[in-house]
N, C-alpha and C positions, 0 to 999 in steps of 0.2 A: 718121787713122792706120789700116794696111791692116787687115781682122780677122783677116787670115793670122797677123799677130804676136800678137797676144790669143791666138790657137788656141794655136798652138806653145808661149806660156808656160805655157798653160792646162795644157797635156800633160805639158809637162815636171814643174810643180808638182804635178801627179795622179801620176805614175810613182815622184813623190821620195816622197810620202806611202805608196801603196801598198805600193811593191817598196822602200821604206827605204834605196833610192840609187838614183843615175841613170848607165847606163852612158855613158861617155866617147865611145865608136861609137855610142851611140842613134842611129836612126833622128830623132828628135825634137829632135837637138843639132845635125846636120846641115839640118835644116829648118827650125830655129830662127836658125842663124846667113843662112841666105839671106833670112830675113825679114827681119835686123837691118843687112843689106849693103845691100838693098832700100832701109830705110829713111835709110842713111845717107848713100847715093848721091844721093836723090832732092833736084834741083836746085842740086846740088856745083857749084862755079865751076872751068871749067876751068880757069885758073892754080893753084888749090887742092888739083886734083887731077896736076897736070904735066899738059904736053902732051902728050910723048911717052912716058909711064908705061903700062904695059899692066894695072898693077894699080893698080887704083886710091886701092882704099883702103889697100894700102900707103902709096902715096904721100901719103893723107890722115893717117897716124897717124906718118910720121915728118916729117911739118911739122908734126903738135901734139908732137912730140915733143920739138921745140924750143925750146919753153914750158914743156912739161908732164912734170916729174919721173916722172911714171909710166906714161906712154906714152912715155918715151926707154928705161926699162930693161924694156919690152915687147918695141921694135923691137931691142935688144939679143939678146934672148930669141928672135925668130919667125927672125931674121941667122941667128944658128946652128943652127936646125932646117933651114932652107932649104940651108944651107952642109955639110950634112952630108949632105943628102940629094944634091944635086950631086957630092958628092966621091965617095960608093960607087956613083954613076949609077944611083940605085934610091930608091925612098921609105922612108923612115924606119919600120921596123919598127913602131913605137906608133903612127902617124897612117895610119889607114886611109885606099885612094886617094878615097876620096869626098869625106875632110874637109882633101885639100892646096889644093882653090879655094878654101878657106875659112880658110886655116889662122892668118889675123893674128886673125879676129873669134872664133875656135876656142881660140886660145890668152888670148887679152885673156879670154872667158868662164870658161876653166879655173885662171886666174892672179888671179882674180876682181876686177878693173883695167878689165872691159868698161863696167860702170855707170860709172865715175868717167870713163872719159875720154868717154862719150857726155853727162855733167854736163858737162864742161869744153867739149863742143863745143857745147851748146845756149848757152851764156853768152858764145862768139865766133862765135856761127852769123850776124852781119851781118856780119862780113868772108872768113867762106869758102862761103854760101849763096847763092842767086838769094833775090828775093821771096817767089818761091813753095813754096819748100823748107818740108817738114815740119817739119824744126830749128829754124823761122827763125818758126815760129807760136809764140802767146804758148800757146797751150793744149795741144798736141797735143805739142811740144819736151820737155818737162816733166813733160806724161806718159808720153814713151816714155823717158825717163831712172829715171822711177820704176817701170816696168816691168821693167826691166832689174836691179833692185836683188834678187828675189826667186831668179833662173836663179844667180843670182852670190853670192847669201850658202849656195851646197848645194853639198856635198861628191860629186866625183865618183869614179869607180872606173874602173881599165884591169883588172880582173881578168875573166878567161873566165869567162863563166856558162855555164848549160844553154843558155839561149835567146839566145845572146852576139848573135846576128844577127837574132836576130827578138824585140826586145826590148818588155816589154809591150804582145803582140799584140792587136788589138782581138777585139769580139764575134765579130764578122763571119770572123777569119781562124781563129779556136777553132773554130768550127760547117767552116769549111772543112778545116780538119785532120782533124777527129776525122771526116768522111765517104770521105777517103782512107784512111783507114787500121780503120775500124771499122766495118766492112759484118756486122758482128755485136752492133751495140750494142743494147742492149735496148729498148730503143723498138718494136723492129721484129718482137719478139715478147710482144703482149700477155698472151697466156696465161701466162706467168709465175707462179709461185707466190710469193703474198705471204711473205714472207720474216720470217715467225713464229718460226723455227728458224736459226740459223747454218749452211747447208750447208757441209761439207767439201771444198772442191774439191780436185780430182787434177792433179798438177803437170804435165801436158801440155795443160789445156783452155785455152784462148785466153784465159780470164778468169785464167789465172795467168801469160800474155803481159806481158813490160816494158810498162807502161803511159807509152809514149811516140808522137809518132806516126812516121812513115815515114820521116823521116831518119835522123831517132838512133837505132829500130833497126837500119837498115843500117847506121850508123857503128860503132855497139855492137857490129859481126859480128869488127870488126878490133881487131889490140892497140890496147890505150889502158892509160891512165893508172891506171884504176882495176880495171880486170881484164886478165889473162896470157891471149892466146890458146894454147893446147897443141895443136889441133888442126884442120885447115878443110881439106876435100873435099867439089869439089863434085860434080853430079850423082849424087849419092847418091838411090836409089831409094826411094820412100815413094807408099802407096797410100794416099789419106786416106777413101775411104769404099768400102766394098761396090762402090757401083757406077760406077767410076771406073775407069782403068786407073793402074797407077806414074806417080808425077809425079816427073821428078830437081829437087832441090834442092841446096842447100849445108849439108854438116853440117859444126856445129864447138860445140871444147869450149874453155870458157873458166873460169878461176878463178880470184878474189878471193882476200881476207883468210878467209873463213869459210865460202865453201862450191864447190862445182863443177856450172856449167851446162852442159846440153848443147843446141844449137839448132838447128831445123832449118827453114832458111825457103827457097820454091820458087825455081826461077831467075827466074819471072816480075818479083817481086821485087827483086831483087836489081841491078836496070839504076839506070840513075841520073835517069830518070824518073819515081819515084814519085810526083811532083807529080800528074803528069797523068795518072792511070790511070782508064779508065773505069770504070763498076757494074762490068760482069762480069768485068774482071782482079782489080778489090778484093777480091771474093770469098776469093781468092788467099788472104788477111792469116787467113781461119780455118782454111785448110791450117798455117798454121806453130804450129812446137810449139817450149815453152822447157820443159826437165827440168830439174828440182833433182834431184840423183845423192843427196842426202843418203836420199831419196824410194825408190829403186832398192835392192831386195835381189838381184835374177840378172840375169846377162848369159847369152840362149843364144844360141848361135854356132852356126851350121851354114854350113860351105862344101860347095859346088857345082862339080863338075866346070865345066860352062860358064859360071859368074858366081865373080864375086871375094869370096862370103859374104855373107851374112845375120845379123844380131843383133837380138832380141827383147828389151827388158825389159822385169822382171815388177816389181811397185812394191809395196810394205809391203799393202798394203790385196790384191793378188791379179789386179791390173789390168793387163794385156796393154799394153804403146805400140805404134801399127803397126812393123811390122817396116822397119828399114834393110837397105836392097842396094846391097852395093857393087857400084863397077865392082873389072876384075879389075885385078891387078898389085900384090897383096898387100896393099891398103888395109886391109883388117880387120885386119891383124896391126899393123899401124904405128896406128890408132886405138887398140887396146888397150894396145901400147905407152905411146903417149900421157896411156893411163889409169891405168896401173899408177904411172907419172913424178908423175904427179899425186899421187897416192894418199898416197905416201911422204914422209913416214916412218911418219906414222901412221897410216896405213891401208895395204890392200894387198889385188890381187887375190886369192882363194882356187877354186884351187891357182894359186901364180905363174908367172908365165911363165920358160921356161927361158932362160938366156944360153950359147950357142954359140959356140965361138970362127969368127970369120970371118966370121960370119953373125946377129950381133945377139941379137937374141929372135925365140923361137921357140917356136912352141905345147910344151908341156909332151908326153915321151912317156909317155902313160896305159895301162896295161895293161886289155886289157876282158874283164870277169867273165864266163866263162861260163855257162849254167843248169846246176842241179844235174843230173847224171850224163851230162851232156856232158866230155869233154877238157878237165884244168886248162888246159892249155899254148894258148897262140894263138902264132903261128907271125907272123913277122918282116912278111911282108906285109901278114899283116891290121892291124898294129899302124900301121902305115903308113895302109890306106884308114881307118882310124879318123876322122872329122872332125867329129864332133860334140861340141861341151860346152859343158860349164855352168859360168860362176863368177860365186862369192858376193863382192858387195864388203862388205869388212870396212872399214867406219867408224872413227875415234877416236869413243872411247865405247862402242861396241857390246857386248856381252857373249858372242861368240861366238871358241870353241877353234879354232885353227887345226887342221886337219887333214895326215893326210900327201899326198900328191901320187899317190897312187894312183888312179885311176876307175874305177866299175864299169859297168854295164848290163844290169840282171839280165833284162831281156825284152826292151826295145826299141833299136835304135842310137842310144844317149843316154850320155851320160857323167856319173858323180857320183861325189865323193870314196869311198875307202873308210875306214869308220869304225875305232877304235880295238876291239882284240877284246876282243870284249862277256867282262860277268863275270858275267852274270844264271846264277845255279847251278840255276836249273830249268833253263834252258833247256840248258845242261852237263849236266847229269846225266840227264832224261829224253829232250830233245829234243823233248816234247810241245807242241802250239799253244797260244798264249795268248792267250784270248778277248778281247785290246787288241788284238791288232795281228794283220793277215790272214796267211795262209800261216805260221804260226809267229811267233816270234820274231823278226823278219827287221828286223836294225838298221838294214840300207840304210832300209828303209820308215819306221823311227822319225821322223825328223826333219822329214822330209814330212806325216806322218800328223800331229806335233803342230802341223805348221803351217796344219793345213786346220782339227784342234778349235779354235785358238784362233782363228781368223780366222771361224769358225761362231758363236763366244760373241760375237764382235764386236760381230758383223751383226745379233746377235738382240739382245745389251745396247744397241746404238746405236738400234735398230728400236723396242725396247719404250722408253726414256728417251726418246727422240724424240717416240716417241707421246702417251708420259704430262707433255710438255713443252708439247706443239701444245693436245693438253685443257685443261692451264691456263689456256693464254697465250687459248686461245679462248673462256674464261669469261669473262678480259677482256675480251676482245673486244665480246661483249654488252654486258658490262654500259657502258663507254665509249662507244660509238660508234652503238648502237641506235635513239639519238634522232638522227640525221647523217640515216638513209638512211630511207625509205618501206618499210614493210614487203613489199608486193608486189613481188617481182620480175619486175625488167625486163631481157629479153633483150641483151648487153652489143650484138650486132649490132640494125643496122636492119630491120622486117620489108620484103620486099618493096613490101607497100602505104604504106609513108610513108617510104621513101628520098626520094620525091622532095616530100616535105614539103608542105606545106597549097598547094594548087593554085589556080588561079584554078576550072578546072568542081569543085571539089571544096567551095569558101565560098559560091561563087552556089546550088549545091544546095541547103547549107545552111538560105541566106536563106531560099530557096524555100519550104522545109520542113522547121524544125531536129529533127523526128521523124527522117530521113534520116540523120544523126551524132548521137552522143551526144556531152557537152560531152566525155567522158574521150577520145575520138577525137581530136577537136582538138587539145585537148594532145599528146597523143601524137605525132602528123601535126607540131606546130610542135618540137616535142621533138628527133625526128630527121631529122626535115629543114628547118627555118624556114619562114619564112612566103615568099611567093614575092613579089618587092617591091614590086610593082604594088596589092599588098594590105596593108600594111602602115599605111596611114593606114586602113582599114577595121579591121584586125583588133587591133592594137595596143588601141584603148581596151576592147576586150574580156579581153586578156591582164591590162590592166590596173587592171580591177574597175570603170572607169567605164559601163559596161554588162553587164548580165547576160546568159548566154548563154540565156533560157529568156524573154527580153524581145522584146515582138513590137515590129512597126516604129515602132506607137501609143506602144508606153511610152517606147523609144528618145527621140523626137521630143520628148514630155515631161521626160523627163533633161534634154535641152540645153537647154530651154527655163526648167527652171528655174535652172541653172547658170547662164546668159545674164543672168538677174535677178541672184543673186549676186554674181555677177562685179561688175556693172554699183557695186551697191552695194558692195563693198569698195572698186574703184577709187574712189569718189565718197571714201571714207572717209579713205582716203591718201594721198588726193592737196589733199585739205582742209588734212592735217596737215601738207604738204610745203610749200603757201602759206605754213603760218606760221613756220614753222621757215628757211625760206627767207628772209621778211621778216625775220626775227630777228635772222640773222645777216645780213646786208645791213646794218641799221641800226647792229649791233654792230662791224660793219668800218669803218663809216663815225663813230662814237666814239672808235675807237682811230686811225683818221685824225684824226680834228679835235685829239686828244688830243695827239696827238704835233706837229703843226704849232703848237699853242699852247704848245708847250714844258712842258707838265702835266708828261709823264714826265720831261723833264731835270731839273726842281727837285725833285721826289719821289725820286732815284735808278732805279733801276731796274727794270724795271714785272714785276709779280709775273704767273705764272700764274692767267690766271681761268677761271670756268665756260663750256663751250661755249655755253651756253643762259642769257642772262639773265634775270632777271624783269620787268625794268626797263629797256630799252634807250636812254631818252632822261635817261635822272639824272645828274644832275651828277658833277663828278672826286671830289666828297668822298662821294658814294651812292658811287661806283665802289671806292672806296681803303675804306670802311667794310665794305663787303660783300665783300671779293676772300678774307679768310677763309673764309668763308661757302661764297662756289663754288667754293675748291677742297675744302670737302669731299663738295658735290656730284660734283663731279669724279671724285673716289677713290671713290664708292659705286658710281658706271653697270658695267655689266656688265662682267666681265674682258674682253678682246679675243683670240677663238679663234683659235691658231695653229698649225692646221692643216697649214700648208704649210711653217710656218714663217718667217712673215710677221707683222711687227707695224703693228698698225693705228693711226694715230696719235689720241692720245682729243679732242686739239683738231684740227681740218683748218684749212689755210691760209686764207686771208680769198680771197676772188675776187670779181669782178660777177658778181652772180646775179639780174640784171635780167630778161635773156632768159628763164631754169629758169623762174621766176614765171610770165613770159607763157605761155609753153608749158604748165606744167600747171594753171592756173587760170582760161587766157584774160582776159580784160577785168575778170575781178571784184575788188572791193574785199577785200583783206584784213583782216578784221575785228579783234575780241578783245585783239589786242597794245592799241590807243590808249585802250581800258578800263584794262586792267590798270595802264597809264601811270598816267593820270585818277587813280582811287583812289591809286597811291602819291604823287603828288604831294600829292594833298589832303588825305594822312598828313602830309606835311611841314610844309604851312601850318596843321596844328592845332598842331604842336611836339613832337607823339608819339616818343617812341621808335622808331627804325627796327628791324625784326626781321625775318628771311630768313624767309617763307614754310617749312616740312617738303616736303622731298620730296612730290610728291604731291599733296600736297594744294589745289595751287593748280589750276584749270581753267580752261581757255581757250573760247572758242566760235568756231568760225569761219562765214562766208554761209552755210553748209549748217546752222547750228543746231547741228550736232556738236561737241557736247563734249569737249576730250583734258586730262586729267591733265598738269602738267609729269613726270613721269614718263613719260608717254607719250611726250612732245617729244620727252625727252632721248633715250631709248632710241632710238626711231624716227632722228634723226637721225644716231645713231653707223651704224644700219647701213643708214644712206641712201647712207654716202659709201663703205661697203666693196661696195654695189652698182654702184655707180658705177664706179669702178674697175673689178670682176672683168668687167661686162658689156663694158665699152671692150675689155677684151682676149681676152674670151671667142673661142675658136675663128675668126681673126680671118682664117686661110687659106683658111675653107671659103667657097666664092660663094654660099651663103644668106645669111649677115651682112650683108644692105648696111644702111646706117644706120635704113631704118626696119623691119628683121627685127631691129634693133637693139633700138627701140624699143619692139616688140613683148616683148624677151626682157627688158627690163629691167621693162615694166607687170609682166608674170605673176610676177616676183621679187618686188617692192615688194611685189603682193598678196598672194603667199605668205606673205612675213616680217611684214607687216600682220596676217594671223591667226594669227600665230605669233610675237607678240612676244618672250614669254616664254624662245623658242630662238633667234629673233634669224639672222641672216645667217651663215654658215663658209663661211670658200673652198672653195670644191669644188664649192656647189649648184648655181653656173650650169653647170661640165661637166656636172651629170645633169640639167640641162634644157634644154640647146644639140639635142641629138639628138632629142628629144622635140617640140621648135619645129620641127626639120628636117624628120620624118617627117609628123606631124599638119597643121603651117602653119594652126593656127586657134588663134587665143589664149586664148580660153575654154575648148575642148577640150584643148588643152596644160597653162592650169592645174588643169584637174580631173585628168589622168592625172598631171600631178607630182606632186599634192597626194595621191594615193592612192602611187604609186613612193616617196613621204618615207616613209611610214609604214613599211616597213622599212629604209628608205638611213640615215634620221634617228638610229638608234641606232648609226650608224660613226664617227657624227661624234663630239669630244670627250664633250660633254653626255652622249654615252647610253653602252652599256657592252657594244659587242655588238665590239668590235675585240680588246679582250681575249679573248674566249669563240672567235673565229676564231683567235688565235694558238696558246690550246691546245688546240683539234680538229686547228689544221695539226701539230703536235708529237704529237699521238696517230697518227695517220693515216699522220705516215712512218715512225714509229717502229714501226708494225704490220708495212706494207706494204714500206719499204724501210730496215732496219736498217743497212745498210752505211752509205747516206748520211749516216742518224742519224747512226752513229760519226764519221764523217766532220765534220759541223757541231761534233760538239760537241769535236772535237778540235782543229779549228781557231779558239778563240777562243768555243766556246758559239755561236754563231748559232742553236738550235734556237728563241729566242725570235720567230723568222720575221718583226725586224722593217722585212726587206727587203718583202716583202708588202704593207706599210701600203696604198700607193696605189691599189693593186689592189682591194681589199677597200672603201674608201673610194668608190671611181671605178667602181667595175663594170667596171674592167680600159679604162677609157674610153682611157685614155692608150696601154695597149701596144696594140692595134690600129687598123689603118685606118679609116677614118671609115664604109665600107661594113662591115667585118667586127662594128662594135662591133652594129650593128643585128641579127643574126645572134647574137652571143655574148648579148643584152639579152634579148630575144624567146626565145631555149634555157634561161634561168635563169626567165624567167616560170612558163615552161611546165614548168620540171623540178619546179617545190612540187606540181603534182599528180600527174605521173607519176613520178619517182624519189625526189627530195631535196628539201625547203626549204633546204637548206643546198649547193646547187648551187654555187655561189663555191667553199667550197671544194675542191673537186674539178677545178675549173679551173683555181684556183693549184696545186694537185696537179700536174695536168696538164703543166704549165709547167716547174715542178721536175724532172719527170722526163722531161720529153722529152731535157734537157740534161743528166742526172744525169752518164751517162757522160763528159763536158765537164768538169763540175765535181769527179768523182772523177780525173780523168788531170792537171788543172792543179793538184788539192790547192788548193781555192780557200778563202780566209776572205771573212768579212766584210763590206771591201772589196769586196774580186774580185768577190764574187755581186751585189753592188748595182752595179759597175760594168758586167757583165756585161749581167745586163738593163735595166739605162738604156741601153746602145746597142744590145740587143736590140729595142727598142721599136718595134712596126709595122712588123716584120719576121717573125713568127710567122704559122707555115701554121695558120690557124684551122679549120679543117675536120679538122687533126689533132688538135687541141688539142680542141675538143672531142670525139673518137670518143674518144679517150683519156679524157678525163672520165667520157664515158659507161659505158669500160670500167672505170673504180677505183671506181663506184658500185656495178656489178655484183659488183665483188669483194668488196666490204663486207659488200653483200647475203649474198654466198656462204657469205662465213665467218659471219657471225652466225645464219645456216640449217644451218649447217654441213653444205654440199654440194661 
């Protein structure tokens, strides 16, 4: 069966789960059905399909249809899509042109008729198949009928989504969007301040930009469905920094049910190539600006003899937007037009624009104040060069008097309403100054003046609340997270002397003379830039405590040497155990053979569950039938079965020939102890004793080596002999070191392992952290000793220990400090703050998301980082990871799902080199704030 159709199902039942339907145009419904056409074709008899038929499987579904009640009113069903589409000479409005090749196996999947008539065709597939036809196999016919059954019980949808054409996009196409369109995402400025404080942002900064990427803003720019275009000119002038010149764009106002946006994005923009834009046009995406007008208190206007006007606005808080310039031909007047339209009913420019017969709207004529003991009067021309003003948009809601249509300018060519005449009786009766307001009394100035005190109380209440917010939240700080990070700090950049990381003349020095570096150099050197790889079976058992750095060559020599002895003797240990355990079950497979050829089990009924491990492997069917209570409570004692991965271990293994296992780990020798143990129980028998099951335990074996094992020992030993067995067969099985006897190698130093580590026994996972360990070293002794020192903190990830919890909530303190937005974000979609997408990561030392070279790099920078920044380096890397993609995960509004889907096909695909300098730099920031620098 091809995997192409596994895949496709695989998709489609991901997309049903995830996105809680499947659309009807999927991508994955059109690839699904070419899989199913594929398979249906494959070794068709042409009389079965017509000779002269161009479709095929038409013609295969209206000969079952002939037969088959539900494949006739299918073909009924695809006749008049076909027939309709012929008759308007154009394709059917709901059947996208991609899915009319498709469209019998299209409609059978959506009419949910596809599963039943591929049953019907596997069950006459010897009279419309060749031989060799998929349909026509007893195995593969039966499962691709059963596959089908899953695509066909899910409800689909023809309704327009957001992403109606690009329907549950992968990892890969997310990371690709979000770098068109987000040449400002924050990754790319470290320095960022940990986000202790909810900033305010100002509705023109690009982080108040639709968080969509570069199509559906530009589509966004035109009327739709959901917002009224009012306004769009393009080449509108905009200077977006100091030192730049005007860039023209496209402004335009658009309004919703609840509020009115203004947007102004460059022409570069604006082409219908945003797909393909390089670095430097993306740039572009932090020139555009989206205004909420709700936001906006003035509009100044100033026109220009040679340009078509200029408009400023000034925003609640005091804040300038670059100024818009129009071209000429009276564009400013027709925008504010447009805005006034907007405005109404309930709101409205202040002072309004005047209406003209013949001639629309038109600037309001304002009379301009002149200074005291100049000329009341201005005379008809000047009235006329008058072109400057100011208006307040008034809001529903707002709490501000309309005024009358009057404007003054009491010193500069500026225009502002004139207010209502004041009733203040000092300022009537004496005329004297009042030490509120400068120059006198002057009402023009009141409203300004109280808009500058309060916006002063503001800036000071927000400034002092802020500060006395950040103090808090920074005592937490300490006291949370002070045990994360090394108290020293460490520069977030690399210094010059260890960018380039532990060198080759930099370790041979060393050797030379470990006077030459101190041990904190090393670290350091592997910290920020690794180890250099040539050196990595040198430097590695030093990272990893199987030599000390202050140990001369003499004592070195001695280490391996006693290891060598060690080793030597554990292997002798369990591999004694594995003889008998081996025999064990050998003899036990071959009792329940003889057992069952005797017909034992048929006159007994049905044969009960017994112990893996018997004590007695040659006793008769009534030893067998008396004792099977017995082992199975043996059975239910042996250690729970960890699952990890979520894998269960079965607590009996299958019977096999284990003829060959014997030879190979014990060679020619006699296995001992079992034909004792026989011996004595039989010669219980022949005295007529009561037969009684041994306790746990307390039985003892001896095997050629003199070695003693407890049946306790048996048992245990053998449950995670066979979970060894397995994980090593499939251990890293792409990489070209595994060949069967690097094989055998990875499976001794495991066996040894779990041999002095009964008590923890075998978890999936241990051979990924000792596959790379075998890789780099390639010496079996020195492999086991570096494992056996890397367990000592891996060992507490796994179930047993309790160090995977304590990682979930430092990762939940960490972003919660550092990046609150995302916080809110997890926990709004579904709570995910319990981080327990992370598992594998933390489990694996990240073994799984990178490449087989990167993992050696990321292993070797977490060694190194207990002495120089963190023992708790992981989590800073999972840190890392999160945030590289934050901006990703904040623009898809991801749960759950998404985020575990997300980086499952992120996997060995991450720029490690970023990922860790990012690490390195949220250590520093830890640092920072618990220094509080």
């Amino acid at each position: 069966m091809p995997a192409v159709l596994l895949f496709q199902v695989k998709q489609i039942m991901e997309e049903a789960v995830t996105r809680k339907f499947v659309h009807a145009d999927s991508s994955h419904i059109i690839s699904f059905c070419t899989a199913v056409e594929a398979c249906l074709l494959h070794g068709l008899r042409r009389r079965a399909a017509g000779l002269l038929c161009s479709n095929k499987v038409a013609a295969l579904f209206m000969k079952v249809g002939k037969s088959f009640p539900a494949a006739e009113e299918l073909c009924h069903k695809v006749q008049e899509l076909e027939q309709l589409a012929e008759n308007k000479q154009s394709k059917p409005a709901h059947v996208p042109p991609q899915a009319l090749r498709h469209l019998w196996i299209r409609t059978a999947l959506m009419e949910k008729l596809l599963d039943k008539i591929v049953v019907y065709l596997v069950e006459h597939s010897s009279s419309l198949y060749e031989r060799e036809a998929m349909l026509l196999d007893p195995v593969d016919g039966p499962v691709l009928a059963s596959l089908l059954v899953g695509p066909c019980a899910l409800e689909y949808t023809k309704v327009k989504t957001a992403d109606h054409f690009w329907t549950d996009p992968s990892a890969d196409e997310l990371v690709q969007r979000h770098r068109i369109h987000s040449g400002h995402c924050r990754q790319e400025s470290p320095s960022r301040r940990p986000a202790l404080i909810q900033k305010r942002q100002s509705s023109g900064s690009m982080d108040d930009r639709p968080l969509m990427w570069a199509r559906d803003y530009v589509e966004s720019l035109h009327q739709n469905s959901r917002a009224t275009l009012l306004f769009g000119k393009n080449n509108v002038l905009v200077q977006p920094r100091d030192d730049m010149e005007a860039i023209p764009g496209y402004l335009s106002l658009h309004q919703t049910a609840d509020l009115m946006t203004l947007k102004w994005t460059p022409n570069q923009l604006m082409n219908g190539n945003v797909g393909e834009l390089d670095s430097e046009k993306s740039v572009y995406w932090d020139f555009a600006m989206t205004i909420r007008l709700e936001e906006i208190v003035y509009l100044h206007c100033h026109q220009q003899v040679d340009s078509g006007g200029t408009v400023v606005l000034v925003s609640q808080d005091g804040i300038q937007r670059p100024p818009f310039h129009f071209p000429k031909g009276g564009h400013l007047l027709q925008f504010l037009t447009c805005l006034e339209t907007g405005l109404l009913p309930h709101g409205q420019l202040d002072p309004p624009l005047w209406s003209q017969r013949g001639k629309g709207k038109v600037f309001p004529k304002l009379r301009k104040r002149s200074p005291p003991g100049s000329c009341d009067s201005v005379s008809d021309k000047e009235e006329e060069e008058a072109t400057d003003y100011v208006f307040r948009l008034l809001l529903p809601g707002t709490q501000m008097e309309f005024v009358a249509t009057e404007m003054v300018d009491p010193s500069v060519n500026l225009w502002h309403p004139v207010p209502r005449k004041s009733s203040c009786s000092s300022c009537s009766q004496s005329g004297s100054s009042d030490g509120s307001l400068p120059n006198g009394c002057n009402q023009d100035r009141a409203p300004l003046k109280l808009l500058c005190d309060t916006m002063k109380y503001q800036i000071i209440s927000r400034a002092f609340y802020g500060w006395l917010a950040y103090c808090r939240h920074l005592s937490t700080v300490r006291i949370h997270l002070s045990a994360l990070v090394n108290h020293s700090i460490v520069d977030r950049n690399a210094p010059s002397d260890a960018r380039g990381g532990l060198s080759v003349e930099i370790w041979t020095s060393f050797l030379k003379d470990c006077s030459n570096y101190q041990e904190q150099d090393i670290y350091r050197l592997v910290y920020f830039g690794g180890v250099d790889p040539t050196l990595r079976k040198e430097v590695w058992p030093f990272l990893l405590g199987h030599y000390h750095f202050t140990m001369t060559e003499k004592c070195r020599t001695e280490v391996d040497k006693n290891m060598q002895t060690a080793y030597g003797v554990t292997m002798k240990e369990w591999q004694g155990c594995e003889a008998i355990v081996r025999q064990r079950e050998r003899e036990k497979h071959a009792e329940a053979v003889a057992r069952c050829s005797s017909g034992a089990s048929v006159e007994k009924g049905p044969l009960k569950r017994e112990s893996t491990i018997s004590t007695d492997v040659s006793a008769t069917s009534k030893w067998a039938d008396e004792e099977t209570k017995s082992g199975q409570e043996i059975t239910d004692t042996q250690p729970a079965v960890h699952q990890s991965h979520g894998e269960n271990v079965p607590k009996t293994p299958a019977p096999k020939d284990i003829t060959s296992d014997i030879a190979e780990v014990s060679g020619n020798e006699k296995v001992e102890g079992v034909s004792e143990v026989n011996t004595a129980a039989e010669g219980k028998r022949t005295e007529g004793e009561p037969l009684n099951k041994p306790e746990l335990g307390t039985e003892k074996v001896t095997n050629n080596n003199n070695a003693t094992h407890t049946q306790e020992q048996l048992d245990m030993y053998l449950l995670n002999l066979h979970r060894i067995d397995k994980d090593v067969r499939r251990c890293d099985r792409t990489n070209w070191y595994f060949t069967p006897a690097n094989l055998e190698k990875l499976r001794n130093i495991m066996c040894s392992y779990v041999w002095k580590h009964l008590d923890i026994g075998y978890v999936q996972g241990m051979c990924d952290l000792l596959a790379p360990l075998l890789v780099i070293l390639d010496d079996e002794v020195l492999t086991f000793s570096c494992f056996t020192e890397l367990m000592k903190r891996m060992n507490q990830n796994f179930p047993h220990g309790g160090a995977m919890d304590s990682h979930f909530a430092n990762m939940r303190s960490l972003i919660q400090i550092l990046d609150s937005e995302l916080f809110e974000l997890m926990q709004q979609n579904g709570d995910y703050t319990h981080f327990y997408f992370c598992y594998r990561w933390f489990l694996l030392d990240f073994k799984r998301e990178m490449v087989y070279d990167d993992v050696f790099s990321v292993w070797e920078t977490i060694w190194a980082a207990k002495y120089t920044s963190s023992d708790h380096f992981v989590l800073f890397i999972a840190l890392a990871l999160v945030e590289m993609y934050r901006d990703i995960i904040l623009e898809n509004n991801m749960d759950f799902t998404d985020i575990i889907k997300f980086f499952n096909e992120m996997a060995e695909h991450h720029s490690v080199p970023k990922v860790l300098a990012l690490a390195r730099d949220l250590v520093y920031k830890v640092q920072a704030l618990i220094e509080n620098k």
